[in-house]
C-alpha positions in Angstrom: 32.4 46.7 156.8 29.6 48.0 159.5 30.2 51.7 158.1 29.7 50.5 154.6 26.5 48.2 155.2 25.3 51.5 157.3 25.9 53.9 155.0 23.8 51.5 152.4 20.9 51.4 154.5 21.1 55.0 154.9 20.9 55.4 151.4 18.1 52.7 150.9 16.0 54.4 153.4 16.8 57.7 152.0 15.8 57.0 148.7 12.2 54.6 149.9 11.6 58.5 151.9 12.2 60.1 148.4 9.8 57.9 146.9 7.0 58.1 149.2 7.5 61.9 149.5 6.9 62.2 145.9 3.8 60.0 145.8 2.3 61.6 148.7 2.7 65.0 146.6 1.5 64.0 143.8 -1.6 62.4 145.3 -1.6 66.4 147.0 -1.6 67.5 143.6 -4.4 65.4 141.9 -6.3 66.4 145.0 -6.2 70.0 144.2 -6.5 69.4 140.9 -9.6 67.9 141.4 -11.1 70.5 144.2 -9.9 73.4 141.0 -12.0 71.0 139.0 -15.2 70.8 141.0 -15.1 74.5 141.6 -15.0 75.2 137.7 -17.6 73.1 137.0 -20.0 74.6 139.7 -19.5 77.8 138.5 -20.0 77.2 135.0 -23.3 75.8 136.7 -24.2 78.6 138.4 -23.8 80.7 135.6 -26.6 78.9 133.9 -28.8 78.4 136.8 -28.8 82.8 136.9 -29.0 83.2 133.4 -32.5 84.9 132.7 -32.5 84.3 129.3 -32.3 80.7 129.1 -35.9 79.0 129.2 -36.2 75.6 130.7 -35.3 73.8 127.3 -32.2 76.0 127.2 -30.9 75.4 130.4 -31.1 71.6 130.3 -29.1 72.1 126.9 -26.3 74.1 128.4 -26.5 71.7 131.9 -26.1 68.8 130.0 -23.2 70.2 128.3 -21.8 70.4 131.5 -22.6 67.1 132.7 -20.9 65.3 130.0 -17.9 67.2 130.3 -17.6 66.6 133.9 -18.6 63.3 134.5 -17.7 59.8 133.3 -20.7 58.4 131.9 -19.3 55.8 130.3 -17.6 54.2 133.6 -20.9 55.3 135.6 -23.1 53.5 132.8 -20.9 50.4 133.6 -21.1 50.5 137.3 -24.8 50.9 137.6 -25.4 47.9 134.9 -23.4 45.7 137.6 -23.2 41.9 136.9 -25.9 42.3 133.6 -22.9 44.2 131.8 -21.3 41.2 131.0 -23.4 38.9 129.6 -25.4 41.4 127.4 -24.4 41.8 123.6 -22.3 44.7 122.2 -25.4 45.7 120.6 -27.6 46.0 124.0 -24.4 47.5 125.4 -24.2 50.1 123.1 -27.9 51.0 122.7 -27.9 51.1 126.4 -25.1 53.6 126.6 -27.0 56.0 124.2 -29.9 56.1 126.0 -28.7 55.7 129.7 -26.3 59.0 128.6 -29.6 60.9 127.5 -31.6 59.4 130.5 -28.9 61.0 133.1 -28.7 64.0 131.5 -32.5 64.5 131.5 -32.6 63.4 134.8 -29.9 65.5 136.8 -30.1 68.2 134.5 -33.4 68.9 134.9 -33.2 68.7 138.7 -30.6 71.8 138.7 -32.9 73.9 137.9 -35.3 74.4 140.7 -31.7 76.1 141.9 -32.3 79.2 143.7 -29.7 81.1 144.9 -27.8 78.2 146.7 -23.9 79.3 148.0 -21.3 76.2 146.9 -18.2 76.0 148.9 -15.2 73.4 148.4 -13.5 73.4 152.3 -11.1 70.7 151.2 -10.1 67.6 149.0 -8.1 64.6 149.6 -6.7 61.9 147.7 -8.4 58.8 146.8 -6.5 56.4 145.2 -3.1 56.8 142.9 -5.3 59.1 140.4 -8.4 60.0 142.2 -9.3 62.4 145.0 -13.1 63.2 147.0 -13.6 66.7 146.5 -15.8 67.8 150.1 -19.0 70.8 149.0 -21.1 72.4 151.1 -24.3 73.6 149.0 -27.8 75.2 150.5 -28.9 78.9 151.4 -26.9 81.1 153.2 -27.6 81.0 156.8 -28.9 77.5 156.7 -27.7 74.8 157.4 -26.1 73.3 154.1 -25.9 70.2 152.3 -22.8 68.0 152.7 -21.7 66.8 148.9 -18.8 64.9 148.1 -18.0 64.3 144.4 -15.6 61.4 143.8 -13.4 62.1 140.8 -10.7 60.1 138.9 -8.1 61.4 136.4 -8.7 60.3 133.0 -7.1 60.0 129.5 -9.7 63.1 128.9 -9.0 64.6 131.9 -10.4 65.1 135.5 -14.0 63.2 135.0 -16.4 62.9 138.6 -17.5 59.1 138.8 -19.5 59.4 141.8 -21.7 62.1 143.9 -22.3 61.1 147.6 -25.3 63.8 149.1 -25.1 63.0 153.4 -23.7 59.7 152.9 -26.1 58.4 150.3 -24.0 57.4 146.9 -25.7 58.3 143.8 -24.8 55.6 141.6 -24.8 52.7 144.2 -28.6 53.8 144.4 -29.1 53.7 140.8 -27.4 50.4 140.1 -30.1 49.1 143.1 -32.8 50.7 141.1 -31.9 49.3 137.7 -31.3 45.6 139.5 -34.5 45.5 140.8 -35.7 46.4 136.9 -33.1 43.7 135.5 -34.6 40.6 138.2 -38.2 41.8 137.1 -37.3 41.1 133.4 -34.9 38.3 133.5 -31.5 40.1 133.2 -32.7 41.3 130.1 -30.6 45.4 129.2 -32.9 45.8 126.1 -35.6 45.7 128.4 -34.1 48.2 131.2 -33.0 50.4 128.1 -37.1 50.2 127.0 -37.7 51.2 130.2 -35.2 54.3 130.1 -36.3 55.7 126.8 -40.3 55.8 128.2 -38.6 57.6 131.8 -36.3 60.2 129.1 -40.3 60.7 127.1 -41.8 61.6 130.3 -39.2 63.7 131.8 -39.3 65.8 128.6 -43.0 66.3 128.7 -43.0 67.5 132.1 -43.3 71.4 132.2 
């Protein structure tokens, strides 16, 4: 009888082993998944940022491209709208979502391309979550000291999608749903306000030379 019970918590602790060896490589998995993910995307970047024959309109084009293939505005949008998202209508929610996509775009994009030159290097990734990992980047000049960039990105139902960038410790969209708070107490919780607000922000960010 002692054999037997044995031999059945041998098995039970055999097959709990199995388990969490298979987890822990497939959270291995989505991690380098994610760091192949991150790379792609920063060299389909880079090949923008050195393309000479793009003018300024033309590179936001193409970097915007990029951006909406890489990141998950729709789950970012959400996140940065924080407790307003659910009391607003599904028409504010939607109008919102067009511009905030277009606002984003114009705003990130745009900042690529003071780019000069900068060296990108993934030293490692780790998991984050059953379906996520934070993919660690080093960006600035060679021989400087560089920037320390962590992208958060998830697994999807359209694939590997980046939810969140942290630049030394600062995260992106935790500052922009502060920003966009501060807009939403200013105009009682009112979106179609903060989406007024955003289209004037795209206008001007266009203008600029």
């Amino acid at each position: 009888m002692g054999s037997r019970r044995n031999l059945l918590a041998w098995a039970a602790a055999a097959s709990v082993g199995a388990t969490l060896g298979g987890l822990d490589a497939r959270a291995d998995d989505i991690a380098a998944s994610a760091s192949d993910f991150v790379n792609r995307l920063a060299e389909r970047v880079i090949k923008i940022l050195t393309d000479k024959r793009l003018d300024k309109d033309g590179r936001v084009r193409a970097l915007s491209r990029v951006f909406l293939d890489g990141f998950d505005v729709r789950a970012i949008g959400r996140f940065v709208l924080g407790r307003y998202w659910r009391p607003a209508s599904e028409a504010e929610r939607t109008d919102y979502f067009a511009v905030f996509q277009d606002y984003v775009v114009q705003t990130y994009a745009a900042r690529f391309t003071s780019y000069a030159g900068e060296s990108f290097v993934v030293p490692k990734a780790i998991p984050d979550g059953e379906e996520g990992a934070i993919v660690f980047s080093d960006v600035g000049k060679l021989g400087e000291e560089p920037v320390h960039v962590q992208w958060r990105v998830r697994r999807t139902a359209n694939g590997y999608k980046i939810v969140d960038v942290n630049v030394e410790g600062i995260s992106l969209i935790v500052t922009q749903r502060e920003e966009f708070a501060s807009v939403l107490q200013r105009h009682e919780g009112k979106v179609a306000a903060l989406t007024a607000l955003l289209r004037e922000k795209i206008a001007q960010l266009k203008q600029q030379g």
